[in-house]
N, C-alpha and C positions, 0 to 999 in steps of 0.2 A: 543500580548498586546491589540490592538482593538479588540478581541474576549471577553480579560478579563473586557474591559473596557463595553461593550457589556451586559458583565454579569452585572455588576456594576450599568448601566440603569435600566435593567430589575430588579433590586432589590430595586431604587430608587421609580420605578413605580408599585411597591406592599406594598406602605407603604404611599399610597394617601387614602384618603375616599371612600370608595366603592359605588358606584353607587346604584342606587334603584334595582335593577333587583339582588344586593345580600343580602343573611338575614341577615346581623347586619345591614342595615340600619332601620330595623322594633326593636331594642332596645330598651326596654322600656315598649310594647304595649302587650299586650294580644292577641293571633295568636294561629293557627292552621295550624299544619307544616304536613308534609307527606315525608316520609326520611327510606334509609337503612342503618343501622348500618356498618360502614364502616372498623372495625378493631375489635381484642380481644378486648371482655370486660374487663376491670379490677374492679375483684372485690375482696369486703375486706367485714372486717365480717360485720359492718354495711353501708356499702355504694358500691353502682355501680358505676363507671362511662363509660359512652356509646358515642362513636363519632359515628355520625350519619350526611350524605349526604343526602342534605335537594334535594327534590324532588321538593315540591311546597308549597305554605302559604297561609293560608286565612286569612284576617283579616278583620273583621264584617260580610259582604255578599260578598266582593272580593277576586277572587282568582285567584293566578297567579303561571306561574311558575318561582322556584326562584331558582340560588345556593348559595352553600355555608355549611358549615359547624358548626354542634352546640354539645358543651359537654353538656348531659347530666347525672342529678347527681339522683339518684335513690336509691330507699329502693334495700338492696341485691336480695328481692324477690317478686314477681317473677323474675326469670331468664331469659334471651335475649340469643341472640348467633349473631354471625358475619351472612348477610345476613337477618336479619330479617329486614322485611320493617313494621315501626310503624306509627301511627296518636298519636301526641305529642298535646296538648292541655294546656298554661300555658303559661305565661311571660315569654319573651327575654330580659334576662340581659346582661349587660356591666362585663367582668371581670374583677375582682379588684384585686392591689395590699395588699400581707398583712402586709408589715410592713417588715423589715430586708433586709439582701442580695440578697434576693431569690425574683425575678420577675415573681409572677405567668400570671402578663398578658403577659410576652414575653415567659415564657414558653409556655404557647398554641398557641402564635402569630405565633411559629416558626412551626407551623402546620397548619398555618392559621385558626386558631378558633377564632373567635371574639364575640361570643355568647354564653351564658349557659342557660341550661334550669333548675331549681333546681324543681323536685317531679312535675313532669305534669302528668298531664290524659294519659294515655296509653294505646291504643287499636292493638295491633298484626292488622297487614292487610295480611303480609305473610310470610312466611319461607324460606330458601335456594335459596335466589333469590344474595347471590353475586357470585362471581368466583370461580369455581368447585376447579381451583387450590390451590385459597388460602384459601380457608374453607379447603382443607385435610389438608393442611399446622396449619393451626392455633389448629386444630381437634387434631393434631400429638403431636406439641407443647403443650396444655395442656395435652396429656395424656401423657406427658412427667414428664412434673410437679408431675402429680400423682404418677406414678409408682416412683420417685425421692424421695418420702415422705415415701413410701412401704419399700425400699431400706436400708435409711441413717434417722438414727435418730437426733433430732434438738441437738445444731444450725447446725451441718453437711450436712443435707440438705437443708437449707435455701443457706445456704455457697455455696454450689454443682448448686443449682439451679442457684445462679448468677452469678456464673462462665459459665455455660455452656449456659442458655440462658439468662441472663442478668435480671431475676426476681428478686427484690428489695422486693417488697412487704411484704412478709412473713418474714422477716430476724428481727429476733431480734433488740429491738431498742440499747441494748448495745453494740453488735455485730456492728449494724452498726455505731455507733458513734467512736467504738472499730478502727473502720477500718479509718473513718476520722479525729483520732487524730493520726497516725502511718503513713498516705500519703498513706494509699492502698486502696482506696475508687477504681479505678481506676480496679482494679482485677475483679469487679463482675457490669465493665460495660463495655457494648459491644462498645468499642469504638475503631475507626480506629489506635491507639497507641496500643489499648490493643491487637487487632488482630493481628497488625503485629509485635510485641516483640514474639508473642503466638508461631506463624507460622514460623517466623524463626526460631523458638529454635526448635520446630517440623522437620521444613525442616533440618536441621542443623543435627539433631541428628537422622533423619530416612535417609537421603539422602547427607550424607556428603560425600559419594567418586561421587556424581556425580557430573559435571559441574555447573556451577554457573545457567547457563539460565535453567537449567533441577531442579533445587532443586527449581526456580522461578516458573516453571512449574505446579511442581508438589505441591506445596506452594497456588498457585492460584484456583488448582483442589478442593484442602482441604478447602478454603475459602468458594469456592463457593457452596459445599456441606456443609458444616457446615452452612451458611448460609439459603440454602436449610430447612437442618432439624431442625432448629431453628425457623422457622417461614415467615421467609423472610419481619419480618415489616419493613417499613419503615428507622426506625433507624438503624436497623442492615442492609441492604442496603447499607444505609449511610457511615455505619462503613467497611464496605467488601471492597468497593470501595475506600476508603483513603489505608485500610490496604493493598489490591492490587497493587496501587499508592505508596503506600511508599517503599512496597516490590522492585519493578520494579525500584523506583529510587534506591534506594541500588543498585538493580541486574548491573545496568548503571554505577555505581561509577563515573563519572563524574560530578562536581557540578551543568556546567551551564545546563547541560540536566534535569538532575536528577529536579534544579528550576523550567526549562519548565513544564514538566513532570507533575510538585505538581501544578503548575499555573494555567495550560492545565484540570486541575480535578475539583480546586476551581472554575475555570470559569463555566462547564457544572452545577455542583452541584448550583452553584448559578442561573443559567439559569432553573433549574430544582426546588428547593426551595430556591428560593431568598431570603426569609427572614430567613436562616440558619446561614448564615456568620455575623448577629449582636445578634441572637437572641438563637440561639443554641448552647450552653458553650459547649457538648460533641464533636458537630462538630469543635470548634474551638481549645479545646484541641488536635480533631485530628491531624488539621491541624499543628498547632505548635508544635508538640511532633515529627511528622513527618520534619518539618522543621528543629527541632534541632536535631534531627538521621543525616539530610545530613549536615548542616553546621557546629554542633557545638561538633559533635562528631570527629571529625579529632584534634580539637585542645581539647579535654578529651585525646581522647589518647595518644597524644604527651606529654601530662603532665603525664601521668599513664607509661608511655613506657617502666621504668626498675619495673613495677610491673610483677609479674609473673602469667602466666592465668593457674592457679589451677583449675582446675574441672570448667572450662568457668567462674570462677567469677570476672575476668577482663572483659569478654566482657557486662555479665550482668550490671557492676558498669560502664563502659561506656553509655552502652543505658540509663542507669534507669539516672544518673549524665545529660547527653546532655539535655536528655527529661525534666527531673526537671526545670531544667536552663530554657529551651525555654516556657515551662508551667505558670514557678513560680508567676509572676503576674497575671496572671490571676484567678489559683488557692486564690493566696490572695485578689483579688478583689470582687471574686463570693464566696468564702465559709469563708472569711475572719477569715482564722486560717493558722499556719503556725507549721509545723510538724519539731521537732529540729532530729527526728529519722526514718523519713521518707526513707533515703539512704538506712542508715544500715538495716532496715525493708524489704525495695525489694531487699538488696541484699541475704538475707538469705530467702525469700519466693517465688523469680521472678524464679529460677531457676528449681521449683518443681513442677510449676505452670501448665506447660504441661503435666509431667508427670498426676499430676492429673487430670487434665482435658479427659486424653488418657483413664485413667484407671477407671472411673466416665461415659465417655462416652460410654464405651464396655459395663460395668455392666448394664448400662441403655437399651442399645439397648438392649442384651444377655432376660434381664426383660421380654422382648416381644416376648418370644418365651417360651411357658411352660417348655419345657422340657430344658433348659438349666437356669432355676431361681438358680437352685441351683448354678453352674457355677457363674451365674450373683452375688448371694452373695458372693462367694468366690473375685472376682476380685476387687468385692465394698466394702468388707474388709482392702485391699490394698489402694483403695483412700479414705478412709474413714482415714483410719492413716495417709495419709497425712494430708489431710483436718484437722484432729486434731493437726498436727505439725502447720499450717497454723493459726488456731486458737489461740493457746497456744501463738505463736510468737507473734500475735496481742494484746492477753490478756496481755501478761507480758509487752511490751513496749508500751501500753496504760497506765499503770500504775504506771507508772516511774513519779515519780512528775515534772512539768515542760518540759513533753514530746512534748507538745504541746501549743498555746498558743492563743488569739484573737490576731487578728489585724486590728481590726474596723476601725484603722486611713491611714488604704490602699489608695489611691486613685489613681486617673487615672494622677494627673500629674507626679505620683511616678512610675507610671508605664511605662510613655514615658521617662524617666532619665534612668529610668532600661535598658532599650531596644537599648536606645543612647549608652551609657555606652558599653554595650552588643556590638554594631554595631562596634563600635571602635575597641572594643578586636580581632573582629574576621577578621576586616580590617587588621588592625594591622600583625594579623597572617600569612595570605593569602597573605600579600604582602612582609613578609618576605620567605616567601613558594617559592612565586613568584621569588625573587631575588634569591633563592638561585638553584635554578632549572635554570636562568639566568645564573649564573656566572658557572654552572656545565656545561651548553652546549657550 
């Protein structure tokens, strides 16, 4: 608890005003920055954007050195690459919010960006100057993307891509609106929920006559290389390591441990990027999707118990049910829409989900090898007809009148009644659990 409490400071004290010695205290002014590009670009067909680790600043005839971090927003072309060290010449702006749900200044906050540079002056100073690992890493990744598009024709590969590495960008925008009127927005992001629903059914269904600690095992091998050949950004990081964390608490079955355990993670992760735990919705759906897997799925299945697990879809309609429950406000508070078919939707998609992923992932790798492309299509046939089941399911109950709906009138005191409410129930539970495991001994 004083470790967590620990973390808690340290996130207090990254949310003060930044000293002179970082660059968004120079906001506002006209400067001359010197910085490498610190991660994939992400680009779109008219716009770059570039996160770039400020080196040093000048501003009039001084120059000093600074850090800190600046998004840079750019014409598509010329093209940059991860490791390029640039001389940026333009105003440092403040970023701004734009109106709705959606926080763009805490979305970059939670990266610590405080600064934009929008179309500066651009002069290359040098190339391949970041880390050998993670340039083959990112090198990988996009040629991933690519051969992905060779592969599966749209929306199928847009689909394929954000399953397997959590690329949004490309995806049709009805596809994706598709998926956030239905509650599956969550499938094609790499988040610590989604990993470990993934992985267990993985572990589960490749390694089900071995021991619990062995299928854990071999569950965290799989993270960690997926992770690997995904790129290893930050985010996904993020996500390996809840879904690790939540994996492990499972593997423990016991609650108060299992609590430690998630506690013991939220603390380092906050000690590590402080400002994640207020500012990053993906991180905090980890955490609470993982918190309703340990608390609030014991009392799902005590209500489900004379259901029969047909072809696993009792256990799927637990996790996908716990997790909902433990999400659901926040879900409504950040995207302020509320899915009436959200259940039924993961429960006829979550199931196939690995498969596809399995059979999507072979074809891709298979791609990179000439002589087995042909193979590679043959297999990407296979997930390719999932992915069109996958679709189809999203098409049809997005269209359902009244599938979905706003709930603009969300708010945060709505969401502590929820969560009260919620606390009871499971008190409630646990110390009926408790009494009656009492009066058995």
């Amino acid at each position: 608890m004083l470790m967590f409490c620990g973390g808690l400071v340290r996130m207090q004290g990254s949310l003060h005003h930044p000293d002179p010695g970082i660059v968004d205290y120079y906001n506002g002014q006209e400067v001359v920055l010197t910085g490498m590009i610190r991660d994939l670009p992400d680009v779109r067909p008219d716009r770059s954007y570039l996160t770039v680790d400020i080196q040093s600043l000048t501003v009039g005839k001084e120059s000093q050195h600074i850090t800190g971090k600046v998004l840079m927003k750019t014409a598509p072309y010329p093209s940059f690459d991860y490791g390029d060290v640039l001389r940026l010449e333009g105003r440092l702006l403040t970023p701004q919010d734009r109106g709705g749900s959606f926080s763009y200044v805490h979305y970059l906050a939670k990266d610590d960006i405080f600064s934009i540079m929008e179309n500066p002056s651009i002069q290359m100073i040098a190339s391949h100057q970041g880390n050998l690992l993670y340039a083959g890493l990112y090198a990988f990744r996009q040629s991933m993307g690519e051969h992905i598009n060779r592969l599966f024709p749209e929306p199928s590969g847009s689909l394929l891509a954000g399953l397997l590495l959590g690329i949004r960008k490309t995806m049709p925008q009805d596809l994706s609106e598709n998926l956030q009127r239905t509650g599956l927005t969550h499938i094609i992001a790499l988040s610590g929920f989604n990993i470990t629903i993934i992985i267990t059914f993985i572990a589960g269904f490749l390694f089900a006559r071995f021991r619990r600690s062995l299928r854990f095992l071999f569950a965290t091998v799989i993270i960690i290389l997926f992770t690997i050949l995904v790129g290893a950004a930050p985010s996904v990081v993020r996500a390996a390591v809840m879904g690790i964390v939540g994996l492990f608490a499972l593997t423990v079955g016991r609650k108060a441990e299992s609590l430690s355990i998630l506690l013991l993670a939220l603390m380092v992760m906050i000690l590590l990027h402080p400002l994640s735990l207020i500012y990053d919705v993906g991180f905090q759906l980890s955490f609470l999707a993982t918190l309703g897997l340990i608390l609030i799925s014991p009392v799902v299945r005590h209500v489900l118990e004379k259901v029969p697990n047909m072809w696993g879809i009792k256990e799927i309609l637990i996790t996908t049910v716990s997790a909902q429950i433990a999400v659901l406000p926040l879900l409504l508070s950040s995207f302020e829409r509320l899915s009436l078919v959200s259940i039924l939707c993961n429960i006829l998609v979550l199931g196939i989900i690995p498969l596809t992923m399995l059979f999507g992932f072979l074809a891709l790798l298979l791609s990179f090898i000439p002589w087995f492309f042909i193979l590679a299509k043959v297999i990407g046939f296979v997930a390719f007809l999932l992915l069109a089941y996958i679709i189809a399911v999203v098409n049809i109950f997005a269209s359902i009148p009244f599938s979905s709906f706003l709930v603009s009138w969300w708010s945060l005191s709505l969401s502590v009644v929820f969560y009260l409410v919620l606390a009871c129930v499971l008190f409630s539970f646990y110390n009926k659990v408790r009494k009656t495991k009492t009066s058995v001994d």
